[in-house]
N, C-alpha and C positions, 0 to 999 in steps of 0.2 A: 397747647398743641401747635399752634401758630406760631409761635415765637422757636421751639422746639425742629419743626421742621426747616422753617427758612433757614436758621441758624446754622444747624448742618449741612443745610443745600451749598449755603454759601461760604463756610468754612471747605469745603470740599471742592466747593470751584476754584476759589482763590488759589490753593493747595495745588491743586492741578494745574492751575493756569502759571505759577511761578517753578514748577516742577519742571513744566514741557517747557516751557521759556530757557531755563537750563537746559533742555535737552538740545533744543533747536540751536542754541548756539556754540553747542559742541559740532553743530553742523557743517560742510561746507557750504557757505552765503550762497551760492543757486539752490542750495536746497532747503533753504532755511524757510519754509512755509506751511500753512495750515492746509494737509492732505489725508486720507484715508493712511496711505503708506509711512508716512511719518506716526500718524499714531498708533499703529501697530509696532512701532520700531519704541517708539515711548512706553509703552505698555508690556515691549519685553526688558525693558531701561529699567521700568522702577521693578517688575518681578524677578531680576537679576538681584535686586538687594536682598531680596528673601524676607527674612526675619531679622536682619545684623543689628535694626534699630531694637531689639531686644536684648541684645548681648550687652554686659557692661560694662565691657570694656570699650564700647560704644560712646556709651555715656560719659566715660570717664576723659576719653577724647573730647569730647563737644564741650564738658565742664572746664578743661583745662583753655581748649582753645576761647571759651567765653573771657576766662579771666586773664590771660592774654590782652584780647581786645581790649577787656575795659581798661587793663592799665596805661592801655596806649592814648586808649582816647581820655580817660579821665587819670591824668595824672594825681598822685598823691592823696587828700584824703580825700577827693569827688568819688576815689576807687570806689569808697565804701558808702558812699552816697548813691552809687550806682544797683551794688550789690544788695543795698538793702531795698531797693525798688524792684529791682528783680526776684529776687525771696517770696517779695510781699506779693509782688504782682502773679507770681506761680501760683499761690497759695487761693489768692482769689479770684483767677481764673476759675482754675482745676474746681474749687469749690462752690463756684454759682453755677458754671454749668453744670457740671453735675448732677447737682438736686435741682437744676432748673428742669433740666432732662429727664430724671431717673426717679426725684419724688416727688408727689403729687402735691404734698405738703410745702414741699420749697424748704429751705434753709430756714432752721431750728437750733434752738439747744448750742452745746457747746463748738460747735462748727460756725455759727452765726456769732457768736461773741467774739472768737477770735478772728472770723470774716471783719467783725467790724473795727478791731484792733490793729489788724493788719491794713485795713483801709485807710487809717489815722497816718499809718506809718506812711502808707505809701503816696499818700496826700503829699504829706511833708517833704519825700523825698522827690516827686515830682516838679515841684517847685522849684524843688534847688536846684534840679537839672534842667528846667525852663528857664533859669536865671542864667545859668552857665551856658548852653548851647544854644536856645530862641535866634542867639544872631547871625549862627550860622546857619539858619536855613528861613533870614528875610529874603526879599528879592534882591537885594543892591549885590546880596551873596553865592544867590543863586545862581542868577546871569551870568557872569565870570569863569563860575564853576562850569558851570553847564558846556561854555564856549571852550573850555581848556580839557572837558573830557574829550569831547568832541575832538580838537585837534590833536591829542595824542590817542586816536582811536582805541581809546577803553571800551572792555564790554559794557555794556549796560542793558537796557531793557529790549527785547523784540520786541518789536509790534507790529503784527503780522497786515494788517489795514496799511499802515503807511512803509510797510518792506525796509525798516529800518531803524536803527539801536537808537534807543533813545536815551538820555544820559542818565546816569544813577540819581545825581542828583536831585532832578523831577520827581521820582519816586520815594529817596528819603525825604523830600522836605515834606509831600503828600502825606507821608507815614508821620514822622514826628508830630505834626500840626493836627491831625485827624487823634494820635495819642495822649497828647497833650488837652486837647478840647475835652474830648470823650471821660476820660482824667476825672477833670474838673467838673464835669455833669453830674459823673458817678459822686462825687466829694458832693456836691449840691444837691442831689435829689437824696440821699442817705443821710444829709443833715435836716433836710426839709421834711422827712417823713418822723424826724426824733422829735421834732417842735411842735407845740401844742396848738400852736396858731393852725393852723391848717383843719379845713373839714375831710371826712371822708372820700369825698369826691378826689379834691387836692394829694388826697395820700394814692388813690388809685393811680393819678397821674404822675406824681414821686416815684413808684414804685414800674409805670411802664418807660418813663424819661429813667430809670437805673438800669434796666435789661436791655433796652434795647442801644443805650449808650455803652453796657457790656458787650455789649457785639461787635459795636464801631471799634472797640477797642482792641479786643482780640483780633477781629479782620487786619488794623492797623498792625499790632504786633508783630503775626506771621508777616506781614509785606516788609518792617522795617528790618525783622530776622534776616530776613532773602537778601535784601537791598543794603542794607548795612553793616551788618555781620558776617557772611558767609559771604567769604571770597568767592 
């Protein structure tokens, strides 16, 4: 129940907190602040959308524009070292919360076999792409970037405390390194819980180090969505 609420509390906040951040800087800069009146302007923003994130030709838009991106950013066969992280990572999202949420029992049966097939896959493909990008978003690469959005005054992030955009950068390398970590937990507490070495106790703790690094993950996700994805 505990893991259940927080989860959605904070999938909801984040959601909203990267949503209004778009909202605000469709703003003009005097107005761009945390008020009563901005978020009633935010609130008829996103009820303007309706339903359209239902329509499939919705979906068919985001699908194209996803694979766009990645061939930009992963040229040649990384493409599909990309796409199969993303597949995998849909599939085990959508399916640990779900039954984390919705049955009591948790993940069962053949939904759990192919959770854990699809976690082999996505192990491996994470990897590759911590090989391939890890260096763009050390510090030596960060700094640089950071200064050069900066100076060509790109949007990037509000943040309503200090009254001023702060660079994407900051936020993607936040997201990948939180993805990336989180990742690896999931990959480690899922092999920890298969091995026979471990008592009881150790498996309780496999099994709250895999949910609650599911979360870091998905929170990381939507932030990287926002900040690296979506112009």
């Amino acid at each position: 129940m505990l893991f259940t609420v927080v989860s959605i509390l904070l999938l909801i906040a984040l959601n909203m907190r990267l949503t209004f951040g778009r909202f605000v800087l469709k703003l003009p800069e005097p107005e761009r602040k945390i008020s009563a009146e901005n978020f009633k302007k935010y609130i008829r923003w996103i009820a303007g959308w309706k339903f359209s994130f239902l329509k499939l030709k919705t979906w068919d838009r985001a699908l194209d524009y996803l694979i766009k991106w990645a061939r930009k950013n992963y040229p040649g066969w990384t493409a599909w070292v990309f796409y199969a992280l993303a597949l995998c990572y849909v599939y085990l999202a959508l399916s640990g919360m779900f039954f984390a949420w919705f049955v009591k029992r948790g993940l069962y049966g053949f939904p759990l076999l192919l959770h854990v097939a699809a976690g082999a896959l996505f192990a491996i493909s994470l990897t590759i792409i911590l090989f391939l990008k890890a260096r763009d978003f050390l510090p030596e690469k960060v700094g640089p970037e950071a200064a050069a959005q900066e100076k060509l005054g790109k949007a990037g992030f509000w943040c309503p405390l200090l009254k001023k955009n702060l660079p994407r950068i900051y936020l993607e390398a936040v997201a990948f390194w939180v993805f990336v970590v989180a990742g690896f937990l999931l990959a480690f507490s899922t092999l920890g819980s298969m091995l026979p070495y471990f008592n009881y106790p150790a498996q309780i703790f496999f099994f709250h180090v895999h949910r609650w690094s599911a979360l870091a993950s998905v929170l990381s996700a939507c932030l990287a969505i926002d900040v690296m994805i979506v112009e």
